[in-house]
mmCIF file of the C-alpha atoms, coordinates in Angstrom:
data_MODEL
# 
_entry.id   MODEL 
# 
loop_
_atom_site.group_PDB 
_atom_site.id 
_atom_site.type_symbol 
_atom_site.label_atom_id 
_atom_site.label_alt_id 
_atom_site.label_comp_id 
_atom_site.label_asym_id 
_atom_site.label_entity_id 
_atom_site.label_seq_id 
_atom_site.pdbx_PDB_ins_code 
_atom_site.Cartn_x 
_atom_site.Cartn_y 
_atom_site.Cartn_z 
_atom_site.occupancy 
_atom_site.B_iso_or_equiv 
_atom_site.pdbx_formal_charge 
_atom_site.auth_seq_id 
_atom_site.auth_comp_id 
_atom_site.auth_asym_id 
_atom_site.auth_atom_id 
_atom_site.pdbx_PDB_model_num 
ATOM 1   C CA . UNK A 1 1   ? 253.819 81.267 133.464 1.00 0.00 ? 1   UNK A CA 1 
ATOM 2   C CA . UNK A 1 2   ? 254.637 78.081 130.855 1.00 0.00 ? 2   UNK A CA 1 
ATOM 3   C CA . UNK A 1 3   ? 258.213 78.919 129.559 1.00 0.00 ? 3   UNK A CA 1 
ATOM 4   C CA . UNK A 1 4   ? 258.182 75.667 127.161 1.00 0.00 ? 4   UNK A CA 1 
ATOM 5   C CA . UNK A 1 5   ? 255.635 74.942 124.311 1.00 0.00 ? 5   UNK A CA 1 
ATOM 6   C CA . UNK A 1 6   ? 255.999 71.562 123.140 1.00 0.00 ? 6   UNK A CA 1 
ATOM 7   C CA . UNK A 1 7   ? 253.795 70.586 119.570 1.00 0.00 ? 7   UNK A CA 1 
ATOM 8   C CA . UNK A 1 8   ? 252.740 67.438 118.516 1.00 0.00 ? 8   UNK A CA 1 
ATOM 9   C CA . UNK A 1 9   ? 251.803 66.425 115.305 1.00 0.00 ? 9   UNK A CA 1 
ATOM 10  C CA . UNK A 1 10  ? 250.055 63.449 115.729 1.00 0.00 ? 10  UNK A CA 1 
ATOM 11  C CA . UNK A 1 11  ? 246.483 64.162 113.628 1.00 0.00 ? 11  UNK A CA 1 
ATOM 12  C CA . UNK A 1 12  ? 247.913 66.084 110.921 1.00 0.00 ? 12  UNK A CA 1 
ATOM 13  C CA . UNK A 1 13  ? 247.815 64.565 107.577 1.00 0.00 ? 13  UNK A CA 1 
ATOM 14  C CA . UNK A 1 14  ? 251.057 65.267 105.520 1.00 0.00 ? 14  UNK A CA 1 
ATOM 15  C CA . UNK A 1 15  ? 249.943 65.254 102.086 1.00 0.00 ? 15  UNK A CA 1 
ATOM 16  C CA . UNK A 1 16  ? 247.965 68.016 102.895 1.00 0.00 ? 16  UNK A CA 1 
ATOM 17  C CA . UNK A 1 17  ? 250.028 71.012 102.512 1.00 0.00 ? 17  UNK A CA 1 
ATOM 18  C CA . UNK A 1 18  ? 247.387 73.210 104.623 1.00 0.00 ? 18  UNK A CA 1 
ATOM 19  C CA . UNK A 1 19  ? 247.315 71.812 108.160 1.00 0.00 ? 19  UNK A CA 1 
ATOM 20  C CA . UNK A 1 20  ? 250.904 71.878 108.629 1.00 0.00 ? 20  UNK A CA 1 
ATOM 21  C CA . UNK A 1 21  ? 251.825 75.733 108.393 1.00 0.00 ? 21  UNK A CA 1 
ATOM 22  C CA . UNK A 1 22  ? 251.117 76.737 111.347 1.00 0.00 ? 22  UNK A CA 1 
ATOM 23  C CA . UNK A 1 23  ? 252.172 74.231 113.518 1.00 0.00 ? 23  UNK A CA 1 
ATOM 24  C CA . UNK A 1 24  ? 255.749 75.223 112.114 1.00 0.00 ? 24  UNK A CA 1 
ATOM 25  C CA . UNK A 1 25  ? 255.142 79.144 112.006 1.00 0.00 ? 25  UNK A CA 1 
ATOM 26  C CA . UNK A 1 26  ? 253.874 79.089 115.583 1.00 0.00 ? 26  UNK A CA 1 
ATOM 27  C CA . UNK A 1 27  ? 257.052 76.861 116.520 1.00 0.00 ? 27  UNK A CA 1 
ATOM 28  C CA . UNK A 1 28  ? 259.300 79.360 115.226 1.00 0.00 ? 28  UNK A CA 1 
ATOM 29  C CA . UNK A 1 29  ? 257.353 82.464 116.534 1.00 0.00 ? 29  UNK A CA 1 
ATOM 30  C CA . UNK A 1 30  ? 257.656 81.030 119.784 1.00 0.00 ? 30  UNK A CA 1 
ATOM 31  C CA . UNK A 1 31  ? 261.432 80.108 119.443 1.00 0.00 ? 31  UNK A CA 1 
ATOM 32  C CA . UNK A 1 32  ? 262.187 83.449 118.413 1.00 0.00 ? 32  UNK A CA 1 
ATOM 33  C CA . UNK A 1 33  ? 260.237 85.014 121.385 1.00 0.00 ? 33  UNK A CA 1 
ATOM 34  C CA . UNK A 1 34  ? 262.602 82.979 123.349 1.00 0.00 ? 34  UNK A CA 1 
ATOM 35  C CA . UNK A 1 35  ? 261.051 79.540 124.723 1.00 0.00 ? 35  UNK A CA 1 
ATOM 36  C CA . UNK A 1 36  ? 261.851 76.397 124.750 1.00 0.00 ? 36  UNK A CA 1 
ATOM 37  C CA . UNK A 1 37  ? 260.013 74.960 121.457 1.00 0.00 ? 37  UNK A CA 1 
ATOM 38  C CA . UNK A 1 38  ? 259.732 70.962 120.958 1.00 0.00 ? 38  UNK A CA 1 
ATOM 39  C CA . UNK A 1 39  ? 258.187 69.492 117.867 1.00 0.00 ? 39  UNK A CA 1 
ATOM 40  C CA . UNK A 1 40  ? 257.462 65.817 117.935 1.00 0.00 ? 40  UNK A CA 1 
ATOM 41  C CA . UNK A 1 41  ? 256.677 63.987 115.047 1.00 0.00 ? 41  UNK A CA 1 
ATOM 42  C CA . UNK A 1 42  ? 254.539 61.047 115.844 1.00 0.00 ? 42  UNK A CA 1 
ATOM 43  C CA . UNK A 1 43  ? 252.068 58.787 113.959 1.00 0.00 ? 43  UNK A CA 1 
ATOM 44  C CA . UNK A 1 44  ? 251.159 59.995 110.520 1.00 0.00 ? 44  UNK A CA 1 
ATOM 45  C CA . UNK A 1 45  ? 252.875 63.195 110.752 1.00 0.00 ? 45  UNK A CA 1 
ATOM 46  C CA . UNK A 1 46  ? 256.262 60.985 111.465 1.00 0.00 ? 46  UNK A CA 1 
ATOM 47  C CA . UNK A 1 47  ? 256.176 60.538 107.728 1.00 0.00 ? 47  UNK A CA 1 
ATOM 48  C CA . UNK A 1 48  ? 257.181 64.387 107.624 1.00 0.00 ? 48  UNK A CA 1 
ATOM 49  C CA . UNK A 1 49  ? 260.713 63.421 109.286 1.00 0.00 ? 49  UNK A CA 1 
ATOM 50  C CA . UNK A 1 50  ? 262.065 61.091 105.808 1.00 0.00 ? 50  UNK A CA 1 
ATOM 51  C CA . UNK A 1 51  ? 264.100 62.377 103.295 1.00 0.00 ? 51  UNK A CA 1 
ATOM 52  C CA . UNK A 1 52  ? 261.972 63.625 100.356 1.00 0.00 ? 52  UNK A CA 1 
ATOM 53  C CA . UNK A 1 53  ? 258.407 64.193 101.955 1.00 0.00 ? 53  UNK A CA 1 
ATOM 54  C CA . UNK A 1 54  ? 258.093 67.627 103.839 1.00 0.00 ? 54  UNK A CA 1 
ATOM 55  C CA . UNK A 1 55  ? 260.752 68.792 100.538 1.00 0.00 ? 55  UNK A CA 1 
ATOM 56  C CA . UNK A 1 56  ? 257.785 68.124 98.036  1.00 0.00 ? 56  UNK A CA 1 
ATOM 57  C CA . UNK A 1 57  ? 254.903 69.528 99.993  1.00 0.00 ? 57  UNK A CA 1 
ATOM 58  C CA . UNK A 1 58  ? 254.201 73.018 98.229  1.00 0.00 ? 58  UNK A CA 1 
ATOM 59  C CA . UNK A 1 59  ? 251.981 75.424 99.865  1.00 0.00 ? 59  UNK A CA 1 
ATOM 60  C CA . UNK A 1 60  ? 248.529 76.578 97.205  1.00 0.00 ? 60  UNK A CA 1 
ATOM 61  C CA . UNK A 1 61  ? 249.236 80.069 97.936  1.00 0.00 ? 61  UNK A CA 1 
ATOM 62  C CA . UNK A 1 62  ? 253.182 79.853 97.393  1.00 0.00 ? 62  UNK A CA 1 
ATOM 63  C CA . UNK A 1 63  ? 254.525 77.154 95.232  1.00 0.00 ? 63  UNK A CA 1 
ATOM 64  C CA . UNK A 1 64  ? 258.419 78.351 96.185  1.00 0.00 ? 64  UNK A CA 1 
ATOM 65  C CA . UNK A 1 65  ? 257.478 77.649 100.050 1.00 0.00 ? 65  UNK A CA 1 
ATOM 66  C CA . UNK A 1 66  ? 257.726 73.899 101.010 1.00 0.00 ? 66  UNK A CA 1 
ATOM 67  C CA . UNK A 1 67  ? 257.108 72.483 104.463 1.00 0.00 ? 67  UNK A CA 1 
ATOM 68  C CA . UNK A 1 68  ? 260.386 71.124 104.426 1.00 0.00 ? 68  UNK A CA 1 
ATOM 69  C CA . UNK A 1 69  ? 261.281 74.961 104.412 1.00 0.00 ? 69  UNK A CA 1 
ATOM 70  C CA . UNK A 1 70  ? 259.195 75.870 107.709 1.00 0.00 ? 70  UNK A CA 1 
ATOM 71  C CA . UNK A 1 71  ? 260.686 72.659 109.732 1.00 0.00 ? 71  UNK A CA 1 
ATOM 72  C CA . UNK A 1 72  ? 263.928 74.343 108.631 1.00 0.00 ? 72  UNK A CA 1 
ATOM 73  C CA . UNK A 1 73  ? 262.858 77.694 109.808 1.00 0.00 ? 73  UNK A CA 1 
ATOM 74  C CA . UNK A 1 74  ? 261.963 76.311 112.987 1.00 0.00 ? 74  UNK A CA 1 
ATOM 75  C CA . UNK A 1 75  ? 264.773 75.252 113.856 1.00 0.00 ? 75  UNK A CA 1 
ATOM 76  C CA . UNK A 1 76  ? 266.960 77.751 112.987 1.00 0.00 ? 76  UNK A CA 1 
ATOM 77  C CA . UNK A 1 77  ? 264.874 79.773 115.239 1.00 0.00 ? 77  UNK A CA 1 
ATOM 78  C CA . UNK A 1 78  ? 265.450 77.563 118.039 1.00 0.00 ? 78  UNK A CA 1 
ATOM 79  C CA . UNK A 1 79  ? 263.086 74.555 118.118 1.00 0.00 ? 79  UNK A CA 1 
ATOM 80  C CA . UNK A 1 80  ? 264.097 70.867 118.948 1.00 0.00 ? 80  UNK A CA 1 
ATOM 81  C CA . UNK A 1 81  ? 262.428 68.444 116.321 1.00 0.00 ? 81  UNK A CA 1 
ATOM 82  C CA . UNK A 1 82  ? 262.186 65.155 117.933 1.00 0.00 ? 82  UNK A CA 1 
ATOM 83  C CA . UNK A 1 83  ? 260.399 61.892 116.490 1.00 0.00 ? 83  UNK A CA 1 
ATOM 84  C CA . UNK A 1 84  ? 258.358 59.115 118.283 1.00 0.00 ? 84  UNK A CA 1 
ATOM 85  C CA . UNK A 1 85  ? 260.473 55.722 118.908 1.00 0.00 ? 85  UNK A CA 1 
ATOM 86  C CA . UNK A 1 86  ? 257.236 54.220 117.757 1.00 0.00 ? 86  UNK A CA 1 
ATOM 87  C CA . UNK A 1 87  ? 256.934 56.281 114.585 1.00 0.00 ? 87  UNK A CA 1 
ATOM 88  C CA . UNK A 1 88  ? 260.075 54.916 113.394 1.00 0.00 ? 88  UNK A CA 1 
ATOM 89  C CA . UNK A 1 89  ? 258.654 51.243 113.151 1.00 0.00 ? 89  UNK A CA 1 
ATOM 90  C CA . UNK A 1 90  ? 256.118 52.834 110.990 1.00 0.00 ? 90  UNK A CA 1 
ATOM 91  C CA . UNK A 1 91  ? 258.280 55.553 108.622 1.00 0.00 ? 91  UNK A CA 1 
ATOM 92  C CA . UNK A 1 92  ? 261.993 53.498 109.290 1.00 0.00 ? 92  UNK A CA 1 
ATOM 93  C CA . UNK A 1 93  ? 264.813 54.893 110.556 1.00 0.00 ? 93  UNK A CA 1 
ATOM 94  C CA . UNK A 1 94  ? 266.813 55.052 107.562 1.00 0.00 ? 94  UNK A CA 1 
ATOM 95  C CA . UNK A 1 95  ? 266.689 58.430 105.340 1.00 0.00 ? 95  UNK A CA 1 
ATOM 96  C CA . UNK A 1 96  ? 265.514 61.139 108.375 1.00 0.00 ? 96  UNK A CA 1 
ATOM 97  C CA . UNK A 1 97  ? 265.788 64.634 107.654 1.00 0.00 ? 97  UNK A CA 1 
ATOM 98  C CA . UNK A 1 98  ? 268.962 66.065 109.521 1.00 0.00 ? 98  UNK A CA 1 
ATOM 99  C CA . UNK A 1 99  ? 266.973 68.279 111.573 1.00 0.00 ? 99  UNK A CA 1 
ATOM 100 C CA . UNK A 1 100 ? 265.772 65.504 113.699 1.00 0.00 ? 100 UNK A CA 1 
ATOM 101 C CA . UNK A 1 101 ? 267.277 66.436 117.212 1.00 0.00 ? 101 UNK A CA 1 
ATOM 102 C CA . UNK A 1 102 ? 265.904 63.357 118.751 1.00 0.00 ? 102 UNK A CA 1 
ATOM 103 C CA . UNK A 1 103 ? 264.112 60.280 118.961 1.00 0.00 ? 103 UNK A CA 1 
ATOM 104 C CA . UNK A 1 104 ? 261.629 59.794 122.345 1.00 0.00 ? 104 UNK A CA 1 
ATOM 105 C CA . UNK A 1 105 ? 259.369 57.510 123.441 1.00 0.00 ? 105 UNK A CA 1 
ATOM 106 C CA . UNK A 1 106 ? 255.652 57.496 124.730 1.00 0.00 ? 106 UNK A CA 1 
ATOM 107 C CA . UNK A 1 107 ? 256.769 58.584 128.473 1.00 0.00 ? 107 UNK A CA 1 
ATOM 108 C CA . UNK A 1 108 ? 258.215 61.802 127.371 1.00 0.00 ? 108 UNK A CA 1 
ATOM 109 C CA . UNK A 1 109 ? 255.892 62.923 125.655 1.00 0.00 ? 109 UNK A CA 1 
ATOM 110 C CA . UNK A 1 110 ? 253.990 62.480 128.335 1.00 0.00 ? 110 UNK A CA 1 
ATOM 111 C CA . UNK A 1 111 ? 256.211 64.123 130.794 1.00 0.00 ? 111 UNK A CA 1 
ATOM 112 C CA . UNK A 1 112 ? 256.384 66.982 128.879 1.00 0.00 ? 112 UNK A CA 1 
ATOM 113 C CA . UNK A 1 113 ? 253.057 67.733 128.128 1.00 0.00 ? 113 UNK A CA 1 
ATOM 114 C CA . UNK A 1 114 ? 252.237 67.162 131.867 1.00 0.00 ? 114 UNK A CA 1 
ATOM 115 C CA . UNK A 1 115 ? 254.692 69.777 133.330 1.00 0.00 ? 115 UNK A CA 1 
ATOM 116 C CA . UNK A 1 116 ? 253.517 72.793 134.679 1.00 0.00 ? 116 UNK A CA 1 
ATOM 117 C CA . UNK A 1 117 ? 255.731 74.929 132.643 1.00 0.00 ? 117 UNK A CA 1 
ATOM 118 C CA . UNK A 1 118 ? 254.753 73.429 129.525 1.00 0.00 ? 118 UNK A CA 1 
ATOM 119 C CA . UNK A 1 119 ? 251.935 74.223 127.158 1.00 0.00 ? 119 UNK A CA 1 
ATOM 120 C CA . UNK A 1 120 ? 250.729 71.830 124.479 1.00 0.00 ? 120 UNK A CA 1 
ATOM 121 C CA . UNK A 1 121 ? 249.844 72.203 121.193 1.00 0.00 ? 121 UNK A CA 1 
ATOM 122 C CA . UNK A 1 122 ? 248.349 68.987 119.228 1.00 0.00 ? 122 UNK A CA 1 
ATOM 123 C CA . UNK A 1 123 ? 247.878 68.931 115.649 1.00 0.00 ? 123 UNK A CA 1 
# 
């Protein structure tokens, strides 16, 4: 059995509120149930990881709930946020959230998400 779930948000578009709930919830569901939970941040969904973005993406059902406030849940649960190496030539470097744990490249990602003990998530 997998004892590490490792999500990438890759496809998910960030001014859209909608897609990026779960991905969070499920991170810190899993965290709490005790695995090892990465996040990575790459592509589009690297915007997510600069000062300013996830903090002014309200939910339609909950105007009080940001993203911002589900990365932060996430990790306080006990998930790793990492960001692509790559993402940063697109987003910058400058201004990331403080929650980012990590920065990785192409080959870990892929190393992760083809270890037997991990299952991935892509959003």
């Amino acid at each position: 059995m997998a004892d590490k779930l490792l999500i990438v948000l890759m496809n998910t578009d960030p001014t859209n509120p909608s897609e990026l709930g779960s991905p969070f919830m499920q991170a810190s569901v899993a965290a709490a149930m005790e695995y090892d939970v990465e996040i990575i941040l790459t592509g589009r969904a690297g915007e997510l990881a600069s000062i300013g973005v996830a903090e002014n993406l309200h939910f339609p059902t909950s105007s009080k709930k940001t993203v911002y406030d589900l990365m932060r849940d996430a990790v306080e649960a006990g998930a790793k946020l990492k960001i692509c190496a790559s993402t940063l030539e697109l987003w910058g470097e400058e201004n990331l959230i403080p929650e980012i744990d990590e920065t990785v490249g192409a080959a870990y990602i892929i190393s992760e998400a083809m270890d037997d003990d991990t299952v991935t998530f892509t959003y």
